[in-house]
Every structure is written in structure tokens, then in C-alpha cells.
C-alpha positions as CSV (number, residue, x, y, z in Angstrom):
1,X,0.0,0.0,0.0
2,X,3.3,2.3,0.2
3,X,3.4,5.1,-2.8
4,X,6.3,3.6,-5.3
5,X,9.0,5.8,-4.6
6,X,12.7,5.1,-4.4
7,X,12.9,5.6,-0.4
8,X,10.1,2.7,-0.5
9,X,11.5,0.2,-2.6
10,X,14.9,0.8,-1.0
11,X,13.3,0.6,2.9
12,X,11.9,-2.7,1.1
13,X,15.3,-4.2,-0.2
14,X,17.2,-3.5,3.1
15,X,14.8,-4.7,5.6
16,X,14.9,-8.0,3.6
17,X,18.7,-8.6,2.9
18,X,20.9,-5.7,5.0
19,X,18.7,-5.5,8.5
20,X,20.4,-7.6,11.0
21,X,17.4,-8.1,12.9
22,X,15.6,-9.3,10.4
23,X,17.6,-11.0,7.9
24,X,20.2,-13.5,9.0
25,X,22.6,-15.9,6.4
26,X,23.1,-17.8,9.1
27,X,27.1,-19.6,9.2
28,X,25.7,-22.7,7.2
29,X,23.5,-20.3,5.0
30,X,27.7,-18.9,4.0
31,X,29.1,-22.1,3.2
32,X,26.6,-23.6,1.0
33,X,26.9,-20.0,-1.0
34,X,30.7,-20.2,-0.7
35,X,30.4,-23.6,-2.2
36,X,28.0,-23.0,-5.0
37,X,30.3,-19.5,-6.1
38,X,33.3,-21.5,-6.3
39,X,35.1,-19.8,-3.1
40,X,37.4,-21.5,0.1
41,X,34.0,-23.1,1.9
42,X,35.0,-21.6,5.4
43,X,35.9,-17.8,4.2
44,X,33.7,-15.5,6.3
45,X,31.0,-17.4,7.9
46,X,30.9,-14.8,10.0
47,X,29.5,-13.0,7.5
48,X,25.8,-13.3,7.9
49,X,24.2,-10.9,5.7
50,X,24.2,-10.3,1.9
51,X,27.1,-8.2,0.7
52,X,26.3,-6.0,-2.9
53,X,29.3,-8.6,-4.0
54,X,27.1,-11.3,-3.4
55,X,24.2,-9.8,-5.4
56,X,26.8,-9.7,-8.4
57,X,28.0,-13.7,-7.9
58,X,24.2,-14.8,-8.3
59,X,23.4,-12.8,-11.2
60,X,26.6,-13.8,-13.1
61,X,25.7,-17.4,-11.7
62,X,21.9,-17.1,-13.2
63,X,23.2,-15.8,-16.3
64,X,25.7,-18.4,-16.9
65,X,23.0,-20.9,-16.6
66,X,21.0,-19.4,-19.1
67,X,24.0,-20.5,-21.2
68,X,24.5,-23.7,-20.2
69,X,27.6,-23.2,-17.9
70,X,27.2,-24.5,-14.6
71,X,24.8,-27.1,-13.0
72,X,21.2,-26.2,-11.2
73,X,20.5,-27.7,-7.9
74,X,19.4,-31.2,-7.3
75,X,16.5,-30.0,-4.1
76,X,16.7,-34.2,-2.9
77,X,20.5,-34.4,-2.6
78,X,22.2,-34.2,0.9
79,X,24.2,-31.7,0.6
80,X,21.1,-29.1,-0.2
81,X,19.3,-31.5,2.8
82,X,20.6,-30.8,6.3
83,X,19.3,-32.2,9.7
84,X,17.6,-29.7,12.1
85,X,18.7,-31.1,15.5
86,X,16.6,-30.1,18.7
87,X,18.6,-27.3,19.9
88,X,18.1,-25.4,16.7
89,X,14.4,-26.0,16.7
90,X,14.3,-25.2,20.3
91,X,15.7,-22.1,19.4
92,X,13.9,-21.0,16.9
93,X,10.5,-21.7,19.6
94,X,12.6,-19.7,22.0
95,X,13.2,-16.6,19.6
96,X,9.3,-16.4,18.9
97,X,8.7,-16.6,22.7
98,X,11.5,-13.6,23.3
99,X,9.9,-11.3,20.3
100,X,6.6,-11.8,22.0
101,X,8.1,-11.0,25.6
102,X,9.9,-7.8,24.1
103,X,6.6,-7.0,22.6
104,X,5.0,-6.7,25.9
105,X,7.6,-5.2,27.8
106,X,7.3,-2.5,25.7
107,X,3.8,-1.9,26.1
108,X,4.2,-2.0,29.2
109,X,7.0,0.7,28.9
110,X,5.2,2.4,27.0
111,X,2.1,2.9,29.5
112,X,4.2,3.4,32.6
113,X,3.7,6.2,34.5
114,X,6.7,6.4,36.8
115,X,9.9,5.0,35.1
116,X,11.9,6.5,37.3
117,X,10.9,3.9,40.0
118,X,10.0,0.9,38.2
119,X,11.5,-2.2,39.1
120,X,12.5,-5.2,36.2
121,X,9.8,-7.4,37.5
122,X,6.7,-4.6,37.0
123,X,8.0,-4.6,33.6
124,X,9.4,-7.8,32.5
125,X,6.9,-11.1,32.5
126,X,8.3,-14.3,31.3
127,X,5.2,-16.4,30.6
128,X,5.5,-16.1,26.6
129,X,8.9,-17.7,26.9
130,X,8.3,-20.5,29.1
131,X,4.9,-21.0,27.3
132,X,6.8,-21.7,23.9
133,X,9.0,-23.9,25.2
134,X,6.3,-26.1,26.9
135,X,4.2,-25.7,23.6
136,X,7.5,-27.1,22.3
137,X,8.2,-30.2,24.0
138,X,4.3,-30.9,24.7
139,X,2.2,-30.4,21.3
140,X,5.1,-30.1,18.3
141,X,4.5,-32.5,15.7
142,X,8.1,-34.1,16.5
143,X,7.9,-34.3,20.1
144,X,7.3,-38.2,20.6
145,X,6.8,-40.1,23.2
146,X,9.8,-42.7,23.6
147,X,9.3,-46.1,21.7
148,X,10.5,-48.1,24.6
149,X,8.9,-52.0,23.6
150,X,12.5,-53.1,23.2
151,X,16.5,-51.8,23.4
152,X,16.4,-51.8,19.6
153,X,13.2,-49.5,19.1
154,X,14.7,-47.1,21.4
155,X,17.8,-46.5,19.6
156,X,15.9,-46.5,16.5
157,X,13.6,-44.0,17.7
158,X,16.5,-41.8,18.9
159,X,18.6,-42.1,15.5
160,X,15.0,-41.3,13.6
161,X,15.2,-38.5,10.9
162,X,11.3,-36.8,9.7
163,X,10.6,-34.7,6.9
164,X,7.7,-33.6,8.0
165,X,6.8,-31.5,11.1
166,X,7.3,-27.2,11.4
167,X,8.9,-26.2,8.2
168,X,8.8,-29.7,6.7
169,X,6.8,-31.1,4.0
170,X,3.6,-32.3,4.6
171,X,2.3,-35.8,3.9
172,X,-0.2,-34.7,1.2
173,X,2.5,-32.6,-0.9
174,X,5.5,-34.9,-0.7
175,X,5.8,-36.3,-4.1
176,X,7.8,-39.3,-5.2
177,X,10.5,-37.7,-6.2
178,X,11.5,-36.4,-2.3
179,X,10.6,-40.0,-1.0
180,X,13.4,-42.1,-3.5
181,X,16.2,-43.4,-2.5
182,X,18.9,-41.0,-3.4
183,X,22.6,-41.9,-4.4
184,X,23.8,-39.6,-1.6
185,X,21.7,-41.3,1.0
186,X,24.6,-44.2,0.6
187,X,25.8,-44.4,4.0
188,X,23.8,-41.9,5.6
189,X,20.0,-42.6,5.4
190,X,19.1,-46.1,5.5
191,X,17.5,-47.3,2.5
192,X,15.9,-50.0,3.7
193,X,14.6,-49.0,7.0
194,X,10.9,-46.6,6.8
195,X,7.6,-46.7,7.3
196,X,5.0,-48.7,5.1
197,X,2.1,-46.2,4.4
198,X,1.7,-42.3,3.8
199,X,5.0,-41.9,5.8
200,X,6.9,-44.4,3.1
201,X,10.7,-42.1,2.4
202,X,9.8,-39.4,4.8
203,X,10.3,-40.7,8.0
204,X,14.2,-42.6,8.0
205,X,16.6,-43.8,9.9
206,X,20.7,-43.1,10.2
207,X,22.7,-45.4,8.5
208,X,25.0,-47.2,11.1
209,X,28.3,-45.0,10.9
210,X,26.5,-41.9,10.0
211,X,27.5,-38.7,12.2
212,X,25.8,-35.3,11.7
213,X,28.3,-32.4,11.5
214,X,28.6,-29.2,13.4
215,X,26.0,-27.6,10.2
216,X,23.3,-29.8,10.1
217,X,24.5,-32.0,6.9
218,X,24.9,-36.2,7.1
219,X,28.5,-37.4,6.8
220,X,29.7,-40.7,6.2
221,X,33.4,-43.1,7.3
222,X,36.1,-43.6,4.5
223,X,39.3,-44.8,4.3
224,X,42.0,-43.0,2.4
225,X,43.7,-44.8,-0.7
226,X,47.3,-43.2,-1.7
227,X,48.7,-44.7,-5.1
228,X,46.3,-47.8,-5.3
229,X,47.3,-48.9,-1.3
230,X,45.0,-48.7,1.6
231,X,46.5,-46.1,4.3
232,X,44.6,-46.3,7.5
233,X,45.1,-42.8,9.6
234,X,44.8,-42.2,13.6
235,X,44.3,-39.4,15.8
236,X,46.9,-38.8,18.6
237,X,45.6,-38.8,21.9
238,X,48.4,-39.6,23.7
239,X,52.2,-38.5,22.1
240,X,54.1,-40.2,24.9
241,X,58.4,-39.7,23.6
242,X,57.4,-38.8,19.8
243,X,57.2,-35.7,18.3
244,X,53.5,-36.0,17.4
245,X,51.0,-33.4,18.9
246,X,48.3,-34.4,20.9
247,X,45.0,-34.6,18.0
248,X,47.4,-35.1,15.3
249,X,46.3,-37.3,12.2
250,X,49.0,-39.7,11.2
251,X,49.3,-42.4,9.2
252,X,48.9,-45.8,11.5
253,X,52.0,-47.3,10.3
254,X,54.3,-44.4,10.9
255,X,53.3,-44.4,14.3
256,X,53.4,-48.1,14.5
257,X,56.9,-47.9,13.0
258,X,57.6,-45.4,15.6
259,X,56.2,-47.2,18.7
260,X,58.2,-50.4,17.7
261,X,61.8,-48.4,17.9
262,X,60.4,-46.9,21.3
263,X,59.8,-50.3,22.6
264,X,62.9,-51.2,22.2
265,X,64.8,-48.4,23.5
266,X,62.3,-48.3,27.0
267,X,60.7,-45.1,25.8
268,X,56.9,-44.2,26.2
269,X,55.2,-45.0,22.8
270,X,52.1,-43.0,21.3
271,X,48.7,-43.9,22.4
272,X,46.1,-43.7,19.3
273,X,42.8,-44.5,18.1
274,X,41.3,-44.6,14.3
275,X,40.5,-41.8,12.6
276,X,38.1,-42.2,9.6
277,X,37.8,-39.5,7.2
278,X,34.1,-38.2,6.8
279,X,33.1,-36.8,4.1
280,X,29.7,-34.9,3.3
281,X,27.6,-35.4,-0.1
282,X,29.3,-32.6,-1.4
283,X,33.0,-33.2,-0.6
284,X,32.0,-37.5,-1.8
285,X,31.2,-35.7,-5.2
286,X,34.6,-34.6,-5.8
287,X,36.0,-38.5,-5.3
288,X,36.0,-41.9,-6.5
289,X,35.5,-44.0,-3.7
290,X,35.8,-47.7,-3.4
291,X,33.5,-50.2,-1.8
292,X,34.7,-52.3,1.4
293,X,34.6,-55.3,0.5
294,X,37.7,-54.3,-2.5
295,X,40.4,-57.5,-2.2
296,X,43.6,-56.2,-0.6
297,X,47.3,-58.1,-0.4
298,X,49.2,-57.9,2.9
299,X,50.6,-55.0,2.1
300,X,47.0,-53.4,2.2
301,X,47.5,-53.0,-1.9
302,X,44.4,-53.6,-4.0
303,X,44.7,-56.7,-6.1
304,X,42.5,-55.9,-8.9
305,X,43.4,-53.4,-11.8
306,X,39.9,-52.3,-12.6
307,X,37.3,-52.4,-9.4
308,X,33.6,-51.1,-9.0
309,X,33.8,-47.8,-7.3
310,X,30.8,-44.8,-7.8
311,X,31.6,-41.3,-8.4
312,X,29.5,-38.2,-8.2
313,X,26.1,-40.9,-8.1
314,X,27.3,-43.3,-10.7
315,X,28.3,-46.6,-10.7
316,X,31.4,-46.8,-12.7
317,X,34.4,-49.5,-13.2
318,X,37.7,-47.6,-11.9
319,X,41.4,-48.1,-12.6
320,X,42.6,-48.6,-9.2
321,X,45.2,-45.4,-9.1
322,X,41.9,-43.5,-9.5
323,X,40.0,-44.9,-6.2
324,X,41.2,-42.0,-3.9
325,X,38.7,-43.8,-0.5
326,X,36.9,-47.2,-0.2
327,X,34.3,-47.7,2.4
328,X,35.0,-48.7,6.1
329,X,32.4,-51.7,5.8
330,X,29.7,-52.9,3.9
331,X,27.2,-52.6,6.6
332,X,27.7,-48.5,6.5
333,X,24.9,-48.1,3.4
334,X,22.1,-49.5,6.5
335,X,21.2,-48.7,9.7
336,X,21.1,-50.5,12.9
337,X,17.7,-52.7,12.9
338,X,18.9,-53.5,9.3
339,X,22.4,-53.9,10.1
340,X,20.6,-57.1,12.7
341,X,19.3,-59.1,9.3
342,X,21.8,-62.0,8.9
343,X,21.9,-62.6,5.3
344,X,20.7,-59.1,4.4
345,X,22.1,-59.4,0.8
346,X,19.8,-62.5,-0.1
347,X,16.3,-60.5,1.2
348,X,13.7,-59.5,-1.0
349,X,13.7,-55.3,-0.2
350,X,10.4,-55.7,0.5
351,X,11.0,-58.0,3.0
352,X,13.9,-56.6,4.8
353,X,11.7,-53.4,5.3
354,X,9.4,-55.6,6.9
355,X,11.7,-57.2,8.8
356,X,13.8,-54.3,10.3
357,X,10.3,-52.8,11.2
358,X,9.0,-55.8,12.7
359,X,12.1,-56.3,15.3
360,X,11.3,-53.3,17.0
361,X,7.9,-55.0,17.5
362,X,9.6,-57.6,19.6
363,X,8.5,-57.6,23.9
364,X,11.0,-58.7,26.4
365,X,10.6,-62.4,27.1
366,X,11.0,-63.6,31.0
367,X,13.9,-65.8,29.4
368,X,15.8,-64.2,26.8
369,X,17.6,-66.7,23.8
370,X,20.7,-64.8,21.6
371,X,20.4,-65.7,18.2
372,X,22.2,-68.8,17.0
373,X,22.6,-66.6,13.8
374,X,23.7,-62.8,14.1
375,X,25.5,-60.5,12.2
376,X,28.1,-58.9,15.1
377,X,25.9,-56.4,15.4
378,X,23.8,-57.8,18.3
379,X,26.5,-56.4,21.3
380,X,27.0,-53.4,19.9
381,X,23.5,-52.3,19.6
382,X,22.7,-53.8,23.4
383,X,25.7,-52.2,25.2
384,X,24.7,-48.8,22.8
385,X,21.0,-48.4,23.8
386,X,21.8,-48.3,27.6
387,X,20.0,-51.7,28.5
388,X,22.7,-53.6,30.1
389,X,25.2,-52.1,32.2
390,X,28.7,-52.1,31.7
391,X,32.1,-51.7,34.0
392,X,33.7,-48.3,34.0
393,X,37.1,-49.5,35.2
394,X,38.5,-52.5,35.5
395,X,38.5,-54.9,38.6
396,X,37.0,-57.6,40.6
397,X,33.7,-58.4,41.7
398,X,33.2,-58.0,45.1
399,X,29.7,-58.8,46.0
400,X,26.4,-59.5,43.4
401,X,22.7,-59.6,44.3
402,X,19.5,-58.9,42.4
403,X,19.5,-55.2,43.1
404,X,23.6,-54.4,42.6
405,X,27.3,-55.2,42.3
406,X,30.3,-53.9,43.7
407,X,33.6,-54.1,42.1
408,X,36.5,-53.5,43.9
409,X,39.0,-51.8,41.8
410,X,43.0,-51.1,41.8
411,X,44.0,-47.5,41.6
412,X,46.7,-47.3,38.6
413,X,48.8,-44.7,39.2
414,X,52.0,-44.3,36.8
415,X,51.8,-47.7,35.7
416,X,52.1,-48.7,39.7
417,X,49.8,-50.5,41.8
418,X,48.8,-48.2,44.3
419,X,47.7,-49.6,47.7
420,X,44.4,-47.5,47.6
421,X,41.5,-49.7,47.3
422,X,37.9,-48.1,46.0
423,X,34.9,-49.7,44.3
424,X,32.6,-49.1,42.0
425,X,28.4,-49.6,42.5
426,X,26.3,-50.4,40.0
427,X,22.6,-49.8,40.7
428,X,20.4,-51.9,39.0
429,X,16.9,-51.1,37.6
430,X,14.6,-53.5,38.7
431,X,11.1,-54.4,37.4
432,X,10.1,-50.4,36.2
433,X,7.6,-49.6,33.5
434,X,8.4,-48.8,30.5
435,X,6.5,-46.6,28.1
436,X,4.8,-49.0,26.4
437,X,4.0,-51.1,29.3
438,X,6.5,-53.9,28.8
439,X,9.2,-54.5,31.6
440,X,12.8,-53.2,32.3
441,X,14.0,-55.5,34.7
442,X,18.3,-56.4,34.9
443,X,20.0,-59.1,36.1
444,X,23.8,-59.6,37.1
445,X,25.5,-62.3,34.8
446,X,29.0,-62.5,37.1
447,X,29.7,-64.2,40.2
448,X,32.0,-63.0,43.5
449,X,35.8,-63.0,42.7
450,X,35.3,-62.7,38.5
451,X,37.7,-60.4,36.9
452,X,36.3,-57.8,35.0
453,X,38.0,-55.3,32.3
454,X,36.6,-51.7,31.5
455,X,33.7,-52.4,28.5
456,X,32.5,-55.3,30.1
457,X,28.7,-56.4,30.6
458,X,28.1,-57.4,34.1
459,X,24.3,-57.1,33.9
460,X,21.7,-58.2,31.3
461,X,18.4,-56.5,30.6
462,X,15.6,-56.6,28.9
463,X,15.7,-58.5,25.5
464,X,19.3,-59.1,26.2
465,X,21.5,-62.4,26.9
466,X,25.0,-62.7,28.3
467,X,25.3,-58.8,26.7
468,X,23.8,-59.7,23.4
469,X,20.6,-58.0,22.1
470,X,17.7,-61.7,21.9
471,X,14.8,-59.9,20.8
472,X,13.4,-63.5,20.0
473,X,13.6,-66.9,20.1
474,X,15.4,-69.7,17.8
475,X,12.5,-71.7,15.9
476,X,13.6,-74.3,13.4
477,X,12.2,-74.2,10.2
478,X,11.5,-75.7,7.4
479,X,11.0,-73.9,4.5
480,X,9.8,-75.5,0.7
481,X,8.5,-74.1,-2.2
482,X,4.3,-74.8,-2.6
483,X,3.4,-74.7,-6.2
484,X,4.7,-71.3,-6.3
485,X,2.2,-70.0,-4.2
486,X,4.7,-68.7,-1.8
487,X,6.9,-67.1,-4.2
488,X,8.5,-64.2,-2.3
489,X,6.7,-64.9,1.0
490,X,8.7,-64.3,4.1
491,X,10.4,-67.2,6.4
């Protein structure tokens, strides 16, 4: 409604892009621009609002793909995707709670006879704040209440990514097209694991070595490759007599190499642990990378000339001087409840889906059977989902009953003995109520006088046995084609 003058149009343009208040870039807003114009992808992330050099960049960009130079964006790939963990949409509740807070206080202000003498709390009143963040965590569409039948549909719950809720898509506009399996959800969105019904690709899960970085975007494990050889890397944690730095990434065998002549000469070797290299979509792009399972000689060489390897989506055959990463394993492309499938490779797609959904169905029995069959993954998940409990230190058990166990550990000090004694006590949970009504209950699995080492499981519970997720029991079956009729049914 504003008469179409220059002072207008220009009030207009600055309150969208310039105004601090209103407009922000935001650091990860930066480095996908910086990334898209071809610049370093951490130069001025401080920079948070639209510079008139910036204006130039997308016009020349827009231009350029008018002529066919350049690439427009692919709106389902993961690096133009990123995760929106709690604390950012917590914040973003919390800002609308402050605006409506400042709101008031300046009405208030405003109305105030005596300013001279108010006091903060006449003026300030922090029920629009608190009442957004309890509108938060009690009526937002992603505020769930914990899936707590089993270990396994608790951790899947917890790794769970939605497109839907505030600022999402909706179930009724989500085409196809946003609910495929993309090629950069390899090893970072499970491809297997969703929902059969209106939610089918929009609610996923975290592939198994998937980490989220410090903007929002999925990246997945690699190892290097240097001139067709395998190099695995570490990170120093420890430098001991070498001239490493502490967080130092080295090459494993220098160290090793290192560590060996230390041994020898009584000096204090480097302590280390693995350092993968994680790469997002965007960076995976640039690369040809390798899949695990690539045959390797001793000297971590590969053995084939040509190999299958992808690059930038495709599936390609690669000279092996090209491959510049392979995989860390081939259960990184699915996640956890997947990753529990024996025989995953044989399954029907359908049928995996089914199953991986299905296991997190499971209640806890009263006597709990590991699999005879597993896939490795079974210990991991248990000791990863909190269920059983595990030694901080090591030691020896000292005294066991239903309800906890102490273990009576040595104080190391300077690779000595000392002769301080302390223990450890372990509390255990004991017949409490889940959220789906089934039962946590845990029970100690060692005896009085057993020897214990830091990571160990000293106390089973629910759908667990001797440390190992059992979410079932071990049937034998039989299984025979019928005339065909159960072509593709499940076992």
C-alpha cells in the first residue's frame, strides 16, 4: 500500500537482505553459498548478511545458466538437505517466545507512569517464553513419546530423521521424487529402514556410521587410498616420547613404526585411536571411492586393476590409481535394525523393510535366547542403547545380588599399583515400567571373585542375553516351495 517511490523500494530491499534483525545468512547459509560460487567453503562465515558482491555472484551465476555453464540444484541431494537437530528448533520456539516477551515489555513501557521507580519485575513477565518452550516439548508434531517396547526400538527411535513437522513437508504434498532413494543417502540414510504407508521415504533412519556435523549436513566413514594402497590414519591422543602433537592425524603405520623403535629403547610410545575421514555429499562428489569389501594383499594393496567404485552418483568401473577412498564396511549403506538381518544381501527389499520394522515390535521375554545366527551387530547395539550395564574400570567383583554389584577396583597410578582400594556400584533397575508397558528388569551375569575389564557387561536387561541383544527366540524351520504359491513370501 506504500506510494512507489525510491525511499520505499529501497526501505523494502534493506529490511529483507541488509537488516540484521531481520535478515540472517546464518554460518551454514555462508558455506553452502561459498560452495555454490566457487570460493574456500569456510571464508567469512561470519558474514551473515548479503554483501552487494554477493548480489553480483548470483546474477553472473543465473546468467551463466542461461548459457548452459554451470549445474542447477538437485533440491533431494544431501548436501542441499541438512538435519535440524533439537537445539536449533528449540531455538527457533525460543526466539518467537523472546519477540513476544519484548513485545509486551514495551507496552508496558510504554504505559508506565513512573519509570523513574519501576522495578524489572513490573516490567518484565516471562510467561511467553516459558509457554513456547512447553508448547514445544508438549504439542510439536516431533515431540514423541519414547518407543521403549524393546533396546532396539529405542535407539531407532532416537537415531530417527522426519521430513515432516514445522517447516517440513507435509504428507499430502511430498511427491515421489522427495521420498526415492537417493545416491547420496549411501551411508547416511538407511534405504531399507521406513515406514510402510503415507510416511513411506519421509520418516528414516541413520545409517550405522552416519555422524551429523557441526551444520546440520549427514557425513559418512572412509578410508584413504594413496597410489592404489590402503592407508589407514589415527588421531593422537596420547604422544608419549614422539614428536607427534596431541589430535594429530598420522598415518597408523608411521606411528606403528615409531612405537616399535620406542619399545625397544624403554621409551613411552604414542597412544592412538582410528581416525576415519568423513566426508559430506558434497565433498564425496569430488571423489572416486571404493567399496569395502575391495580385495587387498598384505601390504593393504588392491589386487585388482579395474574395481567397481561410484563417483559423483554413478556406478562406474575404476582403474585402481583413481579410487582415492573405499568404504569402512559394507554394513555403513544400512542402519542399525537393518544392520541385525543375517543374510541381508539375499532378502527380497520388501521384506527386509518388513523385517527391520517388525524387530522393534519384539517384547521382552521372561527368558531371553541370543540368536544362533547374528551379524556382530547384536552387542554393539545392546551395550549402545543403555539396556545392560557395563564396567567403567576394571577390577574384581566384590559382591552380586538382584538389586547391585560392587567391584573392587585397583587405583593405577604411573603404571604402579597403588595400595588405595575403591569400588565401583552399580545400581540396577529392577522391574520399572516402561513406556509401552513392557518391563525393564536387569539381572547380574557374574559371580564373587570374577575379573572384569573396563567395557565389560556385568548385567543383562531386557531383550538381552550374556550382553547380546535376543529380541526372540530360535525356531527351526523348514522352509519348501508350494506350487509357487509362496513365491517371495517371508520365512
Amino acid at each position: 500500500g506504500d506510494p512507489p517511490t525510491i525511499s520505499t523500494a529501497w526501505n523494502l530491499f534493506y529490511g529483507m537482505f541488509f537488516d540484521e534483525r531481520k535478515f540472517d545468512f546464518s554460518r551454514v547459509g555462508r558455506l553452502k553459498f561459498n560452495i555454490k560460487m566457487g570460493y574456500e567453503q569456510y571464508d567469512n562465515l561470519d558474514e551473515q548478511i548479503l554483501t552487494p558482491k554477493d548480489f553480483f555472484d548470483v546474477i553472473r551465476y543465473v546468467l551463466k545458466l542461461k548459457r548452459n555453464i554451470g549445474d542447477a540444484d538437485d533440491i533431494d541431494h544431501l548436501g542441499n538437505r541438512r538435519v535440524r537437530a533439537v537445539g536449533e528448533l528449540l531455538e527457533n520456539q525460543f526466539r518467537v517466545g523472546l519477540v513476544r516477551m519484548e513485545r509486551a515489555i514495551k507496552e508496558k513501557m510504554s504505559i508506565h507512569q513512573e519509570m523513574q521507580t519501576a522495578m524489572p519485575r513490573d516490567l518484565i513477565n516471562a510467561k511467553p517464553v516459558t509457554a513456547a518452550v512447553r508448547e514445544f516439548f508438549g504439542s510439536s508434531q516431533l515431540s514423541q513419546f519414547m518407543d521403549q517396547t524393546n533396546p532396539l526400538s529405542e535407539i531407532t527411535h532416537k537415531r530417527r530423521l522426519s521430513a515432516l513437522g514445522p517447516g517440513g513437508l507435509s504428507r499430502e504434498r511430498a511427491g515421489f521424487e522427495v521420498r526415492d532413494v537417493h545416491p547420496t543417502h549411501y551411508g547416511r540414510i538407511c534405504p531399507i529402514e521406513t515406514p510402510e504407508g503415507p510416511n513411506i521415504g519421509l520418516i528414516s533412519s541413520l545409517s550405522c556410521y552416519a555422524r551429523i556435523n557441526q551444520f546440520g549436513f549427514i557425513e559418512s566413514p572412509y578410508r584413504k587410498v594413496a597410489n592404489s594402497q590402503v592407508v589407514d590414519f589415527v588421531r593422537i591422543s596420547n604422544s608419549g616420547n614422539t614428536e607427534f602433537r596431541i589430535g594429530d592425524h598420522v598415518a597408523k603405520r608411521d606411528v606403528e613404526e615409531l612405537n616399535k623403535k620406542l619399545v625397544e629403547t624403554s621409551g613411552k610410545i604414542a597412544e592412538y585411536e582410528t581416525y576415519p575421514f568423513y566426508l559430506s555429499a558434497w565433498e564425496e562428489d569430488k571423489h572416486t571411492i571404493g567399496q569395502a569389501n575391495i580385495e587387498l594383499d598384505e601390504n593393504m594393496q588392491i589386487v585388482s586393476e579395474r574395481v567397481a567404485a561410484r563417483k559423483a552418483g554413478d556406478f562406474i568401473l575404476s582403474h585402481r590409481d583413481e579410487i582415492d577412498y573405499i568404504d569402512v564396511s559394507p554394513k555403513q549403506l544400512v542402519s542399525v535394525a537393518a544392520s541385525l538381518i543375517p543374510f541381508l544381501e539375499n532378502d527380497d527389499a520388501n521384506r527386509a523393510l518388513m523385517g527391520s520394522n517388525m524387530q522393534r515390535q519384539a517384547v521382552p521375554l521372561l527368558r531371553a535366547e541370543a540368536p544362533f545366527v547374528g551379524t556382530g551387530m547384536e552387542r554393539v547395539t545392546a551395550q549402545d542403547s543403555g539396556a545392560v550395564v557395563v564396567t567403567r574400570r576394571d577390577g574384581v567383583v566384590d559382591s552380586v545380588d538382584s538389586e547391585r554389584i560392587i567391584i573392587r577396583v585397583d587405583h593405577q597410578q604411573d603404571g604402579n599399583l597403588s595400595r588405595e582400594v575403591t569400588a565401583d556400584i552399580y545400581q540396577l533397575v529392577k522391574f520399572k515400567r516402561s513406556n509401552q508397558n513392557t518391563c525393564i528388569n536387569q539381572k547380574p551375569i557374574v559371580s564373587v571373585g570374577q575379573r572384569v575389564q573396563k567395557g565389560d557387561v556385568i548385567a543383562d536387561g531386557p531383550c538381552t542375553d550374556r550382553g547380546e541383544l535376543a529380541l526372540g527366540r530360535n525356531v527351526l524351520v523348514a522352509f519348501m516351495p508350494w506350487r509357487g504359491y509362496n513365491f517371495e513370501d517371508a520365512i
